[in-house]
BAPA-907733 format. One record per residue (C-alpha): x, y, z. Coordinates in Angstrom, 1 decimal. Example, Ala and Ser with C-alpha at 12.3 -4.5 7.8 and 13.67 -1.06 7.14 Angstrom:
<pts>
+--------+--------+--------+
|      u |      v |      w |
+--------+--------+--------+
|   12.3 |   -4.5 |    7.8 |
|   13.7 |   -1.1 |    7.1 |
+--------+--------+--------+
</pts>
This chain:
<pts>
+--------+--------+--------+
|      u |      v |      w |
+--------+--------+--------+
|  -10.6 |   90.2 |  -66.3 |
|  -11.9 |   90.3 |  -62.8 |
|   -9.5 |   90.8 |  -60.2 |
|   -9.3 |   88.4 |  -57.2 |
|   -8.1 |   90.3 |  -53.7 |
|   -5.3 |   89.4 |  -52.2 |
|   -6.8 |   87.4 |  -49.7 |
|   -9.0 |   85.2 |  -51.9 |
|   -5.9 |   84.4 |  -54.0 |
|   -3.6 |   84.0 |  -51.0 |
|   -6.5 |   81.3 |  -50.5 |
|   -5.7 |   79.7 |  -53.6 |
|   -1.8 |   80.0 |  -53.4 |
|   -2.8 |   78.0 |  -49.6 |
|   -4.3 |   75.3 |  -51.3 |
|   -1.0 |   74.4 |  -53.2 |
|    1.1 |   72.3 |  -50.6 |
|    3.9 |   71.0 |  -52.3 |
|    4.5 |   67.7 |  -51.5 |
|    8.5 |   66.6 |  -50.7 |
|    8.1 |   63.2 |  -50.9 |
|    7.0 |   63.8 |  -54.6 |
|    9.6 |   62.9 |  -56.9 |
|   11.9 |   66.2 |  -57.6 |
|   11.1 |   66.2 |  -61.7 |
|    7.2 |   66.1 |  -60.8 |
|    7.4 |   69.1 |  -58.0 |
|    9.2 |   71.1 |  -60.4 |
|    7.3 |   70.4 |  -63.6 |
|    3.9 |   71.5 |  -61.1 |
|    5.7 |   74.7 |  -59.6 |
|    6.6 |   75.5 |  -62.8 |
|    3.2 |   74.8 |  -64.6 |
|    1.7 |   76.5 |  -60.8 |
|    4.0 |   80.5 |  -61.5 |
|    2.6 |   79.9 |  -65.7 |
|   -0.6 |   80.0 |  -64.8 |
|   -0.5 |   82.8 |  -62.6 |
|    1.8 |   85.5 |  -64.3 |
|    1.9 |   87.8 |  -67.0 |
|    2.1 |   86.3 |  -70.5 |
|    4.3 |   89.1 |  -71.0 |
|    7.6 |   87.5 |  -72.7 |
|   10.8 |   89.7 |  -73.3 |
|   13.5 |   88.7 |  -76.2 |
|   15.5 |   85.6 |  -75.0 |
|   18.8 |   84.8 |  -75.8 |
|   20.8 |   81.7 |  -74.2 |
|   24.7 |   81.6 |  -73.3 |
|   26.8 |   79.6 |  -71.7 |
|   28.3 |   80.2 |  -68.2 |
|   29.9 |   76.7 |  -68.0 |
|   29.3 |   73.9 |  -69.6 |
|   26.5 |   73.1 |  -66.6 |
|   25.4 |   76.9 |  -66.4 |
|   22.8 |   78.6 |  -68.3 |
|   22.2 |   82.2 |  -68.8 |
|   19.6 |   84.0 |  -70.6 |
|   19.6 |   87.4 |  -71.6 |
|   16.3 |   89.2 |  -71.5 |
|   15.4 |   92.0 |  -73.3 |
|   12.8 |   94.4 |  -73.9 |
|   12.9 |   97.6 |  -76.2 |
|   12.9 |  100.0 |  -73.4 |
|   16.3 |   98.2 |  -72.2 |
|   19.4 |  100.6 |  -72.2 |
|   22.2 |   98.3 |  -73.4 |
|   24.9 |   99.4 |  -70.9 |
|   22.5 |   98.5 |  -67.7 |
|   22.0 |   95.1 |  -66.4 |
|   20.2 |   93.2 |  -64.3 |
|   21.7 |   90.3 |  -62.9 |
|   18.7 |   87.8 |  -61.8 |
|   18.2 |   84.8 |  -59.6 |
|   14.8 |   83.4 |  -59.8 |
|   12.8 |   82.2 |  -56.5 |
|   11.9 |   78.0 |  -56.4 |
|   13.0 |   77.7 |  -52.5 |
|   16.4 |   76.5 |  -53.4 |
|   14.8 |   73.0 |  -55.6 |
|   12.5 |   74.4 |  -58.4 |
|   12.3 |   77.4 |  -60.6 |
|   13.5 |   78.7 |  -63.7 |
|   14.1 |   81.3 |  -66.0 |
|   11.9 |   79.9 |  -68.1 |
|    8.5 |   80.0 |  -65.6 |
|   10.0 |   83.5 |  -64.4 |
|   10.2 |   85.4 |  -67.8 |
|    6.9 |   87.3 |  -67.4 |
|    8.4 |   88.6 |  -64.2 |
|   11.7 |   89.4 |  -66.3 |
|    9.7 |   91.3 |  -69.0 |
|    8.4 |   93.1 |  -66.1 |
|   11.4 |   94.3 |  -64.6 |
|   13.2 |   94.7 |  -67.8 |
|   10.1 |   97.3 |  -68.5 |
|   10.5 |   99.2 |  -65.3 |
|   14.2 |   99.4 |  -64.7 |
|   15.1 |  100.2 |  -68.4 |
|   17.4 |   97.6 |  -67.9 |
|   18.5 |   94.7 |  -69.6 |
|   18.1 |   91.3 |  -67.5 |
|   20.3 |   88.5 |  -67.1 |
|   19.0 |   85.5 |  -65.7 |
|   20.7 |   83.0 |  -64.6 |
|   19.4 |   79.2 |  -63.7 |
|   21.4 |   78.2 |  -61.4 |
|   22.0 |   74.6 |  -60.0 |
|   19.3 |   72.9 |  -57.9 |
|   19.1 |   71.0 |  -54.4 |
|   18.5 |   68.5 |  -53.3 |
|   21.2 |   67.1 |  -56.5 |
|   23.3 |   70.1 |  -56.0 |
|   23.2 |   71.1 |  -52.2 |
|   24.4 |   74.4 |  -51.1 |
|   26.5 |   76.0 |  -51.3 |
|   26.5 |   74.9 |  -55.4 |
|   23.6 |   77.7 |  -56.3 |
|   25.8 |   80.7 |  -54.7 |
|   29.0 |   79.4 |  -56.6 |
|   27.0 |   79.9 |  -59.5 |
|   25.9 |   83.4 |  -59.1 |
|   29.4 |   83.8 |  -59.0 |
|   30.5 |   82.4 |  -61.9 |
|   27.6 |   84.5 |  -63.5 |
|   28.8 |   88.0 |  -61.9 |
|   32.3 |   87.0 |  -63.8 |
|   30.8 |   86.1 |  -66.7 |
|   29.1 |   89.4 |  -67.3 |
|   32.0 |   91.2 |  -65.8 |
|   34.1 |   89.6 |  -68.4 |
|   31.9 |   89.6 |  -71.2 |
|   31.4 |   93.8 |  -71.8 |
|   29.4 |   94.5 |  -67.9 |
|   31.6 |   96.2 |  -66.1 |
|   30.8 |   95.8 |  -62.3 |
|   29.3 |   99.1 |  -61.8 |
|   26.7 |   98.7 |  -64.3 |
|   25.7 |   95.4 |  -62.7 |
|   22.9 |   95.2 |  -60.0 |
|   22.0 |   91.8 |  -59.0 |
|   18.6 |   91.3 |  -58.1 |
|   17.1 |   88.1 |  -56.8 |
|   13.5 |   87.0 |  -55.4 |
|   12.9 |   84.2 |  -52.3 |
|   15.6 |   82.2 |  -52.5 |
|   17.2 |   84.1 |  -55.7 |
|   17.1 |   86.9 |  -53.3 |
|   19.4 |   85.0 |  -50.9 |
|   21.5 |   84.0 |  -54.0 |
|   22.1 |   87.6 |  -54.1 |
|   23.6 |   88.1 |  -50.5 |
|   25.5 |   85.4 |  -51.2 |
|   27.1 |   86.6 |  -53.8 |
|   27.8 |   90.0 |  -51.9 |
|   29.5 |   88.2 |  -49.2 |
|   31.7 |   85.9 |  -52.0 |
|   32.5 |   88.8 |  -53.5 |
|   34.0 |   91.0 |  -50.2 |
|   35.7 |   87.4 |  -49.5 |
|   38.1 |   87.4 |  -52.9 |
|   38.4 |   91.2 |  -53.0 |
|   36.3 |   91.4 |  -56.2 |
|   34.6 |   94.3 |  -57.2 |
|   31.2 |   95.2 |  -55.6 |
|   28.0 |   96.4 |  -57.5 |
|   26.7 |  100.0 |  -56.9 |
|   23.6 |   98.2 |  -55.2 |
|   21.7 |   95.2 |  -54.9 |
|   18.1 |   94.4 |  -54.5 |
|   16.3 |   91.4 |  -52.2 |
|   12.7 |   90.9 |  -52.5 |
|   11.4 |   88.8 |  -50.2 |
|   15.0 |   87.1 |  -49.5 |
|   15.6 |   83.9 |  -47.0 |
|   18.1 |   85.1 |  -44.3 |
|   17.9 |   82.7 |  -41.3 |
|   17.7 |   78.9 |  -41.7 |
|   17.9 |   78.6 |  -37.9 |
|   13.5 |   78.2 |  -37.8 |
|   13.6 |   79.8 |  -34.4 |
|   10.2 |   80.3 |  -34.7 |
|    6.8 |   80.4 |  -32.9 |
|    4.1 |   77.9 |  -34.2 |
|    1.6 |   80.2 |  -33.0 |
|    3.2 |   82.8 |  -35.2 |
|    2.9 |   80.8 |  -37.9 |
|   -0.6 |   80.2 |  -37.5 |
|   -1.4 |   84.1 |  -37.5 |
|    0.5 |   85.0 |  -40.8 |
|   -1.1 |   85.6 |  -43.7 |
|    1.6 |   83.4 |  -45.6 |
|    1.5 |   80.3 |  -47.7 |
|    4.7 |   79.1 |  -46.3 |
|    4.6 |   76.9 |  -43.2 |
|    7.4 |   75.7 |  -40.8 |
|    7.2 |   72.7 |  -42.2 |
|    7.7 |   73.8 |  -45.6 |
|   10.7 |   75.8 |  -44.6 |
|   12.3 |   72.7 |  -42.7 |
|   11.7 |   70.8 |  -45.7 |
|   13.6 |   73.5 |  -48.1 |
|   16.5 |   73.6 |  -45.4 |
|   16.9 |   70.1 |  -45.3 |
|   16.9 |   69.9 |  -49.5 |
|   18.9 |   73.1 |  -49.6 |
|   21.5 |   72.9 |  -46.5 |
|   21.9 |   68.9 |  -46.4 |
|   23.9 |   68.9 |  -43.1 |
|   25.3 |   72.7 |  -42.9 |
|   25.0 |   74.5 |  -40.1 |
|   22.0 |   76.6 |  -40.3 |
|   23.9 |   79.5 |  -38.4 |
|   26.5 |   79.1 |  -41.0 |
|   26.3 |   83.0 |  -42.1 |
|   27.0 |   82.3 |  -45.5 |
|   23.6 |   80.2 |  -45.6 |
|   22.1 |   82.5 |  -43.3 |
|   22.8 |   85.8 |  -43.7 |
|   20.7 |   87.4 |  -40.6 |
|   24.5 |   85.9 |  -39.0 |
|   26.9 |   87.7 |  -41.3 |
|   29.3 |   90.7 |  -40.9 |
|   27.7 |   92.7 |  -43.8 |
|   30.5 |   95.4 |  -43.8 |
|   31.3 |   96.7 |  -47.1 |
|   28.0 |   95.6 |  -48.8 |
|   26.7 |   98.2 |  -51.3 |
|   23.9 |   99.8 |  -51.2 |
|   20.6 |   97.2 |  -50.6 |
|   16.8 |   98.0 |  -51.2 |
|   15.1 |   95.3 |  -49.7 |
|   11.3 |   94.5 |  -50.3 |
|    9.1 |   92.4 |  -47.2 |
|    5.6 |   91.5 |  -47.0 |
|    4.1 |   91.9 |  -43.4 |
|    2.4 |   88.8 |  -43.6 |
|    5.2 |   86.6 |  -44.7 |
|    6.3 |   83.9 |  -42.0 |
|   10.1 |   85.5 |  -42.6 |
|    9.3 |   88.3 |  -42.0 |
|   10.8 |   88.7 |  -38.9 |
|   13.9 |   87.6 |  -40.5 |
|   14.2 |   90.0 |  -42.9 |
|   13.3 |   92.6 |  -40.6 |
|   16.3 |   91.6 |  -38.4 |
|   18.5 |   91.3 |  -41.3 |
|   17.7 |   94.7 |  -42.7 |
|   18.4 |   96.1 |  -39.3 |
|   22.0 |   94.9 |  -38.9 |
|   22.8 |   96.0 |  -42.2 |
|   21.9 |   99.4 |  -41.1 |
|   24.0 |   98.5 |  -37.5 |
|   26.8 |   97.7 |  -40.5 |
|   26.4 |  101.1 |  -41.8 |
|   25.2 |   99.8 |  -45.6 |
|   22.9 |  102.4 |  -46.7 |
|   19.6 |  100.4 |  -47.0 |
|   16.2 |  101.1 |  -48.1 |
|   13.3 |   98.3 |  -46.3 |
|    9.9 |   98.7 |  -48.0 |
|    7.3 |   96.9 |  -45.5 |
|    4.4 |   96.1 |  -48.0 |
|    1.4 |   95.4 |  -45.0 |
|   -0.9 |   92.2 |  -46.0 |
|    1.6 |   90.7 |  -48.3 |
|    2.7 |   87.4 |  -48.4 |
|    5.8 |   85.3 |  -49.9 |
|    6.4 |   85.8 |  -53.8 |
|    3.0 |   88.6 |  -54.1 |
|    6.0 |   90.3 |  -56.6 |
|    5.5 |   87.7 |  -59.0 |
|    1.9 |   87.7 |  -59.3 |
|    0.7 |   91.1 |  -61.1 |
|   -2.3 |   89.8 |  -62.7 |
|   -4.0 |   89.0 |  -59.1 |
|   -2.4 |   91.6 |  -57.0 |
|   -2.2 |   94.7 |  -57.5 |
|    0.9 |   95.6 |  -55.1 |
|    2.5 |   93.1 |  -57.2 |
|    3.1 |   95.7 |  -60.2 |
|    3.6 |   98.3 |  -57.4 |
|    6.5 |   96.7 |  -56.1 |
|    8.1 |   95.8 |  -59.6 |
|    7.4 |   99.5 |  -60.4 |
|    9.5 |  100.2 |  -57.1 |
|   12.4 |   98.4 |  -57.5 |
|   13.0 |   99.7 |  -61.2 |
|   12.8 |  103.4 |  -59.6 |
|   15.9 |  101.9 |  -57.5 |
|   17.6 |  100.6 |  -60.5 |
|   17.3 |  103.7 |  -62.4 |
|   17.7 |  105.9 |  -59.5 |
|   21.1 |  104.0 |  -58.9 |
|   22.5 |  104.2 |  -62.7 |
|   21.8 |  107.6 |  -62.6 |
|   18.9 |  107.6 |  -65.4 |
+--------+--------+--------+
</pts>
């Protein structure tokens, strides 16, 4: 196939605005037709539990997959759309390069389940796991966009009821700061598909009247003391980018042990999108080196 660059497809990813005055079953049917169109046809084993009665979880597999490692996954969709189901080619993916079995977990959505419902969820799925054969230590969760905010999330539920951390976790591309102290100007110059607007939109679906400095909804404001290890993945030309930046640097104020990979000309969710850009494998390929590298294998 030919290859589009990454700025001719960052073109493309531009010219699909989603619309928030569209019905919420129509945006998420065309987000999730949008990531199917665009990703892998790669497709791991699948099998579907249980969480609660209102949470799913699917178990992805591939052959490669050491039984006694998992990956505990929150899917990007900016808080109102996603799936496991639209992100399974990325799950093959990092099933593949982490040797790891992946657990995905789909996770209530706003604006019909406002915050904080998603991070109770990715609670209820670190117990399950923990409960069903994972033992904490051979858990990492790993989240991307708003999955990766799911993640810190977690963390910080976690240190609150004196559970159990992970070895490490993983954030690629994570929201940390709701507060949209930003620039227009700045947002003109990045090589992004998200706007401001688009990102006031997702806060008012996703926050619904919680304080934006809340640090458990943005985590740029949290005490971050006792986290595990984080590896952390940015794109230089994402609009959070700043963001993440700072939040990467007050984990490191914390004294978390962190690794921040700056991937220069990148823009929000390239991870997800290996059959246009290149990087996109790259950075998969990177953050099953820090799985493995973590469980030791």
């Amino acid at each position: 196939m030919i290859r589009e660059t990454p700025q001719d497809f960052l073109d493309v990813l531009k010219s699909y605005i989603p619309d928030p005055n569209r019905p919420v079953g129509v945006a998420r049917q065309e987000f999730s037709e949008f990531l199917l169109e665009f990703q892998t046809d790669e497709r791991p084993a699948v099998e579907q539990v249980a969480i609660r009665d209102d949470l799913r979880g699917v178990w992805c597999s591939v052959p490669e997959g050491v039984p006694d490692q998992t990956l505990l996954f929150f899917h990007g969709g900016f808080f109102s759309a996603g799936s496991t189901a639209d992100h399974l080619g990325f799950c093959a993916e990092l099933a593949r390069a982490s040797k790891s079995r992946v657990f995905s977990v789909d996770y209530r959505l706003a604006p019909e389940h406002p915050f904080p419902a998603a991070a109770k969820d990715a609670l209820d799925a670190y117990r399950y796991l923990a409960s069903h054969g994972c033992p904490p230590h051979r858990i990492i969760p790993v989240g991307i966009s708003s999955g990766g905010t799911l993640v810190l999330n977690l963390l910080l539920l976690l240190r609150e009821q004196h559970l159990q951390m992970p070895p490490a976790a993983a954030c690629l591309s994570p929201f940390v700061d709701f507060s949209l102290d930003k620039d227009p100007s700045a947002a003109d110059n990045a090589g992004d598909w998200l706007t401001i607007a688009r990102l006031a939109a997702i806060r008012a679906q996703y926050l619904v009247g919680t304080d934006p400095g809340d640090p458990r909804a943005s985590p740029v404001h949290a005490n971050l003391s006792g986290f595990p290890r984080l590896y952390i993945q940015a794109g230089s030309g994402e609009l959070i980018f700043d963001d993440i930046s700072a939040f990467a640097k007050n984990a490191k104020w914390a004294g978390i042990q962190v690794r921040f990979e700056i991937w220069e000309g990148m823009f929000h969710l390239w991870q997800l999108f290996g059959m246009q850009v290149p990087e996109a494998r790259d950075a998969v390929g990177r953050t099953g080196n820090f799985v493995k590298e973590t469980f030791g294998r």
